[in-house]
C-alpha positions in Angstrom: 77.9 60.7 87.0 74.0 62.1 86.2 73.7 65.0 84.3 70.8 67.5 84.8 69.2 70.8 83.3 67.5 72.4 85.9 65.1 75.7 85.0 64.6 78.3 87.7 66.2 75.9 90.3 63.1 73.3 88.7 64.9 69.7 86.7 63.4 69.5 83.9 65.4 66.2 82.7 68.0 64.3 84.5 69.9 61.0 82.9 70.5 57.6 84.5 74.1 57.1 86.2 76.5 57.1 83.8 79.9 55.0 84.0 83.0 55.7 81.8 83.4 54.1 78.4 79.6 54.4 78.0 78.2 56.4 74.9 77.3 59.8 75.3 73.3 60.7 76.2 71.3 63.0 73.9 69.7 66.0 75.9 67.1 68.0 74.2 65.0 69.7 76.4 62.8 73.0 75.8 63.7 75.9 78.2 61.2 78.3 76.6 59.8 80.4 79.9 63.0 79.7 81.6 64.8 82.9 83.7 68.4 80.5 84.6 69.3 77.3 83.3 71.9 75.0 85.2 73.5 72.3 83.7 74.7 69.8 86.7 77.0 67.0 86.8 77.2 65.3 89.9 77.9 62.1 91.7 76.2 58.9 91.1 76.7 58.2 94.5 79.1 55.7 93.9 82.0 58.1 95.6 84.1 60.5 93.5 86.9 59.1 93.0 88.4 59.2 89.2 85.0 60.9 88.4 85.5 63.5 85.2 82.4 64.4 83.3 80.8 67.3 80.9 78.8 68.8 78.7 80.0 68.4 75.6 78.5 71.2 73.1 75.5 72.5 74.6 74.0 74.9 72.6 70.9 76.9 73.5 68.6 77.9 70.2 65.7 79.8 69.0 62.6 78.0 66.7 62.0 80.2 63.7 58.4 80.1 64.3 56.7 82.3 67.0 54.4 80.2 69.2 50.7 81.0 69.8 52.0 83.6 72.3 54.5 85.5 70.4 57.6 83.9 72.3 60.1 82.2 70.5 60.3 78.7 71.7 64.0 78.3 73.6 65.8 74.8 73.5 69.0 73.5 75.1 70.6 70.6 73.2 73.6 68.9 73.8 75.0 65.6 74.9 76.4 64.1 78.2 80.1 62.5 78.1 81.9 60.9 81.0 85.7 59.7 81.0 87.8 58.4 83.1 90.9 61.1 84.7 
């Protein structure tokens, strides 16, 4: 499985196949002047049999500070699992 967060139909960060039993990937990724956000899971193009995998907690938050702009800066954190059906 890859896991991707894709902005206005843009990938902003996209992991490495991931196989089952592996530990979970980190994804922290600012989405600041974003309109939609996708988070994709797809094939590794390995085939799809027994493939299972999420997003596990992904959370989209706001910086207290205003940037230089007056927008608050908009991040989407979470972390990739994959496991086995």
């Amino acid at each position: 499985m890859t896991f991707s967060v894709l902005a206005d139909g843009r990938t902003l960060v996209a992991t490495p196949a991931i196989r089952g039993g592996q530990a979970a990937v980190p994804v922290d990724v600012d989405v600041c002047d974003a309109q939609a956000v996708d988070l994709r899971v797809v094939d590794a193009a390995n085939g799809t049999g027994n493939d299972h995998g999420h997003w596990a907690m992904p959370a989209l938050t706001s910086g207290w500070s205003l940037s230089a702009d007056g927008a608050r800066p908009w991040r989407l954190r979470g972390r990739t699992d994959r496991r086995p059906v």
